[in-house]
C-alpha positions in Angstrom: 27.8 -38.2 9.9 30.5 -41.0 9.2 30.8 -43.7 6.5 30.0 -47.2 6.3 30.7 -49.6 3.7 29.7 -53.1 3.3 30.8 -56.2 0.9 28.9 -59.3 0.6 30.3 -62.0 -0.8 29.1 -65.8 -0.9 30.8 -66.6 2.1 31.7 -63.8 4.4 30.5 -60.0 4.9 32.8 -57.4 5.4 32.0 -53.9 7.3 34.1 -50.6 7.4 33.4 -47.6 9.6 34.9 -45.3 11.0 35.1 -43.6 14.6 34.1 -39.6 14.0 31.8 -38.1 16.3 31.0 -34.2 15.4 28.7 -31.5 16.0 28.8 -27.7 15.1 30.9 -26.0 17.5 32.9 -29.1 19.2 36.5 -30.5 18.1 35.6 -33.8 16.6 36.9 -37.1 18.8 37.3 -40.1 17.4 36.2 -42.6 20.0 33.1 -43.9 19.1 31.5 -47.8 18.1 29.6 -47.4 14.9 29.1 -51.5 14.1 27.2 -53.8 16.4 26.9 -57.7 15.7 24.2 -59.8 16.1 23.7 -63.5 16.2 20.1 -64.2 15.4 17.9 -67.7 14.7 18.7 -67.8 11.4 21.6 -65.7 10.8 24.0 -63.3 11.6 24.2 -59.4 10.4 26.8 -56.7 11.2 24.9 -53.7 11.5 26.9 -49.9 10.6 25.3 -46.9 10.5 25.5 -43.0 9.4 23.8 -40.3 11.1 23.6 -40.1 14.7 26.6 -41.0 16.3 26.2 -40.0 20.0 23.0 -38.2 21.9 23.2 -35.5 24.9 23.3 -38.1 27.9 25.9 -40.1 26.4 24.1 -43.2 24.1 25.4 -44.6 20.9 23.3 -46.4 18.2 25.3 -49.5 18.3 24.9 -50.0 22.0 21.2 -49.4 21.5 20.5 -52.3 19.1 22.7 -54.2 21.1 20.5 -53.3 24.5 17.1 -53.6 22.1 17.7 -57.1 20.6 19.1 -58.3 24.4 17.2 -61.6 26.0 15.6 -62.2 21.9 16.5 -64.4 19.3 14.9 -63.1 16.1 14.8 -64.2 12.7 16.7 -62.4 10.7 14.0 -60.7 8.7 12.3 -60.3 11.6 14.8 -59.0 13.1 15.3 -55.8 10.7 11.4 -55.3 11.1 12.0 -54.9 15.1 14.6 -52.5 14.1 12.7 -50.0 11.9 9.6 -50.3 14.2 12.2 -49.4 17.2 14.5 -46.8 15.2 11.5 -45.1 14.2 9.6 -44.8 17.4 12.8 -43.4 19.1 15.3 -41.3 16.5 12.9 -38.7 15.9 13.6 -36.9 19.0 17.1 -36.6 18.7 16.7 -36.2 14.9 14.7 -32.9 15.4 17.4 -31.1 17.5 19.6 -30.9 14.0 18.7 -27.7 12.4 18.7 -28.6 8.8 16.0 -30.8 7.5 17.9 -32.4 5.0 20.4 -33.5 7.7 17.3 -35.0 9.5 18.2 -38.6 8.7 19.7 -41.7 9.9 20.8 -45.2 7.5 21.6 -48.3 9.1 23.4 -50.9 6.5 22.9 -54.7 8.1 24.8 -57.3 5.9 24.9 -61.1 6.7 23.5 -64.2 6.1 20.1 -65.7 6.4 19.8 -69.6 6.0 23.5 -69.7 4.6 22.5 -66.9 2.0 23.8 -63.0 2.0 21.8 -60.6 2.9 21.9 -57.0 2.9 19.4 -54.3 4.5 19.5 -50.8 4.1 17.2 -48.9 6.6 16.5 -45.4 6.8 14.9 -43.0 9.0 13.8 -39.4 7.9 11.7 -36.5 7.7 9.4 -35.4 5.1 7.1 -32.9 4.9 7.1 -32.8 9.0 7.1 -36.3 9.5 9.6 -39.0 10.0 9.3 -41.7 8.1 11.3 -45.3 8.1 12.1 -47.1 4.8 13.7 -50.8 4.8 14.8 -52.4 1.6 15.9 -55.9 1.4 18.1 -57.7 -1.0 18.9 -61.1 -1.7 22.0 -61.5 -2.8 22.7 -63.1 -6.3 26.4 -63.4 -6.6 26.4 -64.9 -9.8 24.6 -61.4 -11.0 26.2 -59.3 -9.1 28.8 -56.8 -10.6 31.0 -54.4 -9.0 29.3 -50.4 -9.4 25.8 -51.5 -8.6 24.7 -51.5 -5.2 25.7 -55.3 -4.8 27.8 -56.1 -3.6 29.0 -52.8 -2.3 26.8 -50.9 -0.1 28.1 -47.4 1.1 26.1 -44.8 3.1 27.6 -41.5 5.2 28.6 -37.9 4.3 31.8 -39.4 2.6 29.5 -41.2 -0.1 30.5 -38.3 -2.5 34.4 -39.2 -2.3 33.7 -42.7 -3.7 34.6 -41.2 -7.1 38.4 -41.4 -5.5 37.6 -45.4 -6.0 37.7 -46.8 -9.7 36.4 -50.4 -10.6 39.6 -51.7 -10.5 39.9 -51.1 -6.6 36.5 -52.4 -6.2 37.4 -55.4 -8.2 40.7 -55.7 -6.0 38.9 -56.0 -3.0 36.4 -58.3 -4.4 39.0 -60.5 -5.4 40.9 -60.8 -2.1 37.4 -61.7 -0.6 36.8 -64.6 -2.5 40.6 -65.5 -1.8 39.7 -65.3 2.0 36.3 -67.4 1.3 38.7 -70.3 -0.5 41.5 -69.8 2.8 44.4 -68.3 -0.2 44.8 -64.9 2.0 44.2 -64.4 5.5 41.4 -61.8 6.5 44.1 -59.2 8.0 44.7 -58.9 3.4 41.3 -58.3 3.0 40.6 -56.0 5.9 43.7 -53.8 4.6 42.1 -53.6 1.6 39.0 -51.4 3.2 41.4 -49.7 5.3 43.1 -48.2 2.4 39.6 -47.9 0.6 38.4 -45.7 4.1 41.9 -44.0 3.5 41.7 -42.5 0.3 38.1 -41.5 1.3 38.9 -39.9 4.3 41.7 -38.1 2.3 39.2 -36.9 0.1 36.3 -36.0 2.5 36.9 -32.2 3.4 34.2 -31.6 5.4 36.2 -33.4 8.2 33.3 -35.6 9.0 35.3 -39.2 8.9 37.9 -40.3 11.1 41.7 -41.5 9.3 41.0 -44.4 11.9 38.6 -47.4 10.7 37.5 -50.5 12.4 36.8 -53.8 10.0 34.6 -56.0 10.8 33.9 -59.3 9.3 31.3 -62.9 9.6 32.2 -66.2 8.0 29.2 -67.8 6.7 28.2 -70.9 8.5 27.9 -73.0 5.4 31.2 -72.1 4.0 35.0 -72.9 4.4 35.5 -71.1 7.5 32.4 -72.6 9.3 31.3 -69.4 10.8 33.2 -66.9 13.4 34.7 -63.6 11.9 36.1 -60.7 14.0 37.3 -57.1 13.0 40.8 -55.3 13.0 41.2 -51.7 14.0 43.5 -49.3 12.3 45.4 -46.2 13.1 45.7 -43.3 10.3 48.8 -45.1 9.7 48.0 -48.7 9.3 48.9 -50.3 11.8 46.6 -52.5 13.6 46.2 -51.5 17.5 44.0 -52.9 20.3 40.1 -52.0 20.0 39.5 -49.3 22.1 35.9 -50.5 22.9 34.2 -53.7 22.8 31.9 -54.0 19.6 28.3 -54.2 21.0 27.6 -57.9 20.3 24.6 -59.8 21.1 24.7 -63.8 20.9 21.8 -65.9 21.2 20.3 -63.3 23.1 23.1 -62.6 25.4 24.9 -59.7 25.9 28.5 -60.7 25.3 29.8 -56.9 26.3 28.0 -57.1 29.5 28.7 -60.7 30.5 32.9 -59.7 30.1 32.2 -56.5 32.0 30.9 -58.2 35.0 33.2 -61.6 34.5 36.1 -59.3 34.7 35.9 -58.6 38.5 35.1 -61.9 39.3 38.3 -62.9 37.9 40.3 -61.2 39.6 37.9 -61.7 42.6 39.0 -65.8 42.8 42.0 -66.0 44.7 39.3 -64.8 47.5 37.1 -67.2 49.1 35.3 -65.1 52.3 31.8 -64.6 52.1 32.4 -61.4 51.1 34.1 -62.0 47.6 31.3 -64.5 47.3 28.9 -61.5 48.0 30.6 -59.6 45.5 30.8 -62.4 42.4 26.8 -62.9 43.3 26.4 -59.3 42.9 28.3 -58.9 39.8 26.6 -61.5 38.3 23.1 -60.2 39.0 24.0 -57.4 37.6 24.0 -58.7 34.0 21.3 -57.1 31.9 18.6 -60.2 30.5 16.1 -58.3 29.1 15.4 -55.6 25.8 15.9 -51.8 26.7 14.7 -50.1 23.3 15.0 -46.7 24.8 17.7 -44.5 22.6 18.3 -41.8 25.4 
């Protein structure tokens, strides 16, 4: 499992996860990409996720949305509607190698904005009575309703939702606060993104089942209509605190482009330059051709 947790505010969304992969009978590594971005017609959502964190041959969730919603450039709602269709025709078969039902389930959280409004979308795939079944709830966020201990706007899924009774209001409120200080330019977004690192701390602290990682990746997107006019990004974090280099690309997709594959063949042509024989020109051609266009839904 792992844990995800979201914060929507008015004008930016804010995503913590964390890196564990683990199965019965392997050491747990700490490697994986559980947030993928995507910038749609309408909007933008980060998209985290508990459950499934890597199949036999080597694929991770995030990279499959990323490959799924590649060469398309959905509307947001439609968007999450593409998603359920897809999770659901293609989790099933991995979900039925875990041996206990009840762990037979996977929750994606998608928070962002749609038409300069918050979102957040909470989908989830699982099996009952035999049968997997996919459930999408949406919410419009109301920030002049919202209050901190509901599900807006705090949104938390993964094995580590029991240790949330380590946070009190307070915290919640703290974090909050240092949001809407970002969203107004008052702190910078390295204050608010320590904030959910010491949130995913004192979970992680209190998680015995070892199923979170003491690293965390923060993620966050600027809404279009506010202050910062757009952008975001996301700082990683050691069990320490200190922030160090990502050690994979977050599966992005941008107006239906994948960014992650256009940098990994851009990178040999780079350093490819300084040549100018027809074979270096052979090479960039070939690189280039070699960037993915078009959807791969297939989770394998």
């Amino acid at each position: 499992m792992t844990l995800a947790l979201s914060l929507q505010t008015k004008d930016s969304v804010w995503l913590l996860t964390d890196h564990r992969l683990s199965a019965p009978g392997f050491a747990p590594v700490d490697t994986a990409v559980k947030a993928t971005r995507l910038e749609l017609s309408d909007g933008e959502l980060l998209v985290g996720y508990a459950g499934i964190g890597l199949t036999p041959l080597g694929s991770q969730p995030s990279h499959w949305i990323a490959s799924s919603f590649r060469g398309t450039k959905p509307a947001v709602n439609d968007a999450m509607y593409h998603l359920r269709n897809l999770a659901l025709q293609e989790f099933p078969k991995h979900l039925r190698r875990v041996k206990r039902v009840e762990h037979r389930r996977h929750e994606f959280i998608a928070s962002g904005f749609k038409d300069g409004r918050p979102v957040v979308y909470i989908l989830r795939i699982f099996e009952m009575n035999g049968e997997f079944q996919a459930l999408l709830n949406i919410a419009q966020m109301h920030h002049r309703d919202a209050k901190v201990g509901t599900t807006i706007p705090f949104v938390m899924t993964g094995s580590a939702v029991s240790s949330i009774k380590v946070l009190n209001e307070n915290t919640l409120r703290e974090v909050l606060r240092y949001a809407r200080y970002y969203n107004r330019s008052k702190v910078s977004s390295e204050v608010v993104a320590r904030c959910f690192f010491q949130i995913g701390s004192a979970i992680y602290n209190d998680c015995k089942d070892g199923s979170i990682s003491p690293n965390f990746l923060v993620m966050w997107q600027n809404n279009k209509t506010g202050r910062h006019l757009g952008g975001g990004g996301a700082f990683e974090f050691d069990r320490s605190g200190t922030i160090t280099p990502l050690d994979g690309s977050i599966p992005t997709i941008a107006g239906g482009m994948d960014i992650n594959a256009i940098h990994k063949a851009l990178f040999p042509i780079l350093e490819d330059l300084g040549n100018a024989d027809e074979a270096a020109e052979s090479r960039r051609n070939a690189a280039l051709a070699s960037i993915p266009t078009t959807p791969d839904s297939k989770f394998r």
